[in-house]
C-alpha positions in Angstrom: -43.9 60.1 39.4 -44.0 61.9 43.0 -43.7 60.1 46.3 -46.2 61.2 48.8 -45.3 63.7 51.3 -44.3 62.7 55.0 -46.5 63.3 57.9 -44.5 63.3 61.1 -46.1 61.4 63.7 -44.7 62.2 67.1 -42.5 59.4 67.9 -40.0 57.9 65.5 -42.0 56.0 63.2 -40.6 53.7 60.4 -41.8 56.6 57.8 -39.9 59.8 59.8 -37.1 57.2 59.8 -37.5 56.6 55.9 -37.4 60.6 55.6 -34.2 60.6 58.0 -32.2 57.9 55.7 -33.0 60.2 52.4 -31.7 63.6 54.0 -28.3 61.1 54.9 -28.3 60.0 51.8 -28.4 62.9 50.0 -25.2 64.3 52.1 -23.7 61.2 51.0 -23.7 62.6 47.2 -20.4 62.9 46.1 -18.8 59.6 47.9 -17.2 57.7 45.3 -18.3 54.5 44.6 -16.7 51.4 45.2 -18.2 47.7 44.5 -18.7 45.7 48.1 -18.6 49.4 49.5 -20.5 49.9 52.4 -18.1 52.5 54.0 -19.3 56.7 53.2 -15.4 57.1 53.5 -13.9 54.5 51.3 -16.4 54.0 49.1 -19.9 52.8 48.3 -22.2 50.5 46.0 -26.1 50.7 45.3 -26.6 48.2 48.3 -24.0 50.2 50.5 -25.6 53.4 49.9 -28.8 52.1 51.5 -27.5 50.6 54.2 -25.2 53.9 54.9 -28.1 56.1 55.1 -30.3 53.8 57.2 -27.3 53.5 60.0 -26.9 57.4 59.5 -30.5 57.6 60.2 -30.3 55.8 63.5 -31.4 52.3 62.2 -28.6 49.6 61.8 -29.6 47.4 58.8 -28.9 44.0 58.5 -25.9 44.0 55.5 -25.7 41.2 53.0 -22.3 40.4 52.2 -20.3 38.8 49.1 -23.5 39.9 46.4 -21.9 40.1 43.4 -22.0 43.3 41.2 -23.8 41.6 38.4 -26.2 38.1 38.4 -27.6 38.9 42.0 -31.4 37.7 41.5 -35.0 39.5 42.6 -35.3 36.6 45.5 -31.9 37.2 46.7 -31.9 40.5 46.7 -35.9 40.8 48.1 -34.4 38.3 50.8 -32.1 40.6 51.5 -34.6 43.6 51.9 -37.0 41.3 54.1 -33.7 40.2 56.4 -33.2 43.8 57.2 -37.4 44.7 57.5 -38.3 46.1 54.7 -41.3 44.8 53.1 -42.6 45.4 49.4 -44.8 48.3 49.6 -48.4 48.2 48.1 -49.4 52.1 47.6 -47.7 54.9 46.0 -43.7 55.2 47.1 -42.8 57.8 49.9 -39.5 59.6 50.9 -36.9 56.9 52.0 -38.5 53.7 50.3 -35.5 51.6 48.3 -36.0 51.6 44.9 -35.5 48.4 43.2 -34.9 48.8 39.1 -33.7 45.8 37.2 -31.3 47.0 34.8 -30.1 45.0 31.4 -28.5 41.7 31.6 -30.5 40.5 35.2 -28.7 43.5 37.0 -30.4 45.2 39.9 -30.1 48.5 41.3 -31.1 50.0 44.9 -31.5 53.8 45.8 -33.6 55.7 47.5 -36.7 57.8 46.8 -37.1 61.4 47.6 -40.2 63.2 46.7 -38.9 64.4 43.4 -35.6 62.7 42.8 -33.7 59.4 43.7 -30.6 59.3 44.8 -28.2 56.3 44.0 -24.1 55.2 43.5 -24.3 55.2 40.0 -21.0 52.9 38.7 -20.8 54.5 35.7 -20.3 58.0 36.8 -18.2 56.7 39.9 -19.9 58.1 42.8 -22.9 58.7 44.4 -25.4 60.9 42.7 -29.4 62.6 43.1 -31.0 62.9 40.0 -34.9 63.4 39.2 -37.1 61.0 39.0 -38.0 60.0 35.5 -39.5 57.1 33.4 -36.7 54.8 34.4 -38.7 54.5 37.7 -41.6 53.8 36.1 -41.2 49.5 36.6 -39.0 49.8 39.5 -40.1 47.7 42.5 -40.4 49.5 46.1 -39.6 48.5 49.5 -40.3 50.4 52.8 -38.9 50.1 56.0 -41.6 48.3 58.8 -41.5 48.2 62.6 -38.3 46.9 64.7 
């Protein structure tokens, strides 16, 4: 799977801001990670990461608070996404749309898409990685950041 490129547009639009919150995330590899974490310097989770790189891109994010790590469920979590403006996107993913993947167990996982690779707190591994985008993208769910 590759995301479609950006096309810059002139003024900020909700895609150059997409881009934006990638290139943040991606300097953000390396932060440890941290359940609840929200913070690039104490720590971060799957939903922290996100919401780190949108505020680094210039676009405060509503945050969801006390989610647990485990047993969070698609409404809650696509409530969440919707609170903050994103909305479930229809065509192929671009740079800076949240991943959704639903892991083992009714566990969810958030990153964000890059045109070749995905970047994400990974818990196991204890920080915040990129990796390439592979099969295990293959059912996730995307969201992309609208208007506002």
């Amino acid at each position: 799977m590759i995301c479609s490129p950006v096309i810059p547009v002139g003024e900020r639009s909700p895609q150059d801001v997409g881009h934006l919150a990638f290139v943040r995330a991606r300097r953000l590899v390396g932060a440890r990670f941290r359940p609840q974490g929200y913070d690039p310097a104490t720590g971060l989770d799957c939903v922290g990461l996100v919401w780190a790189a949108y505020a680094a891109a210039g676009r405060r994010l509503v945050r969801p608070r006390d989610y647990p790590l485990r047993g969070w469920s698609r409404e809650r979590i696509a409530e969440a996404l919707a609170a903050s403006g994103f909305a479930l996107v229809e065509d192929a993913p671009r740079v800076g749309d949240v991943a959704q993947i639903a892991l083992a167990a009714g566990q969810f996982h958030l990153g964000l898409m890059g045109q070749t690779s995905f970047v994400h707190a990974h818990a196991g591994l204890r920080r915040v990685v990129e990796t390439p985008v592979d099969d295990g993208l293959s059912d996730a769910v995307f969201w992309r950041l609208g208007r506002g």
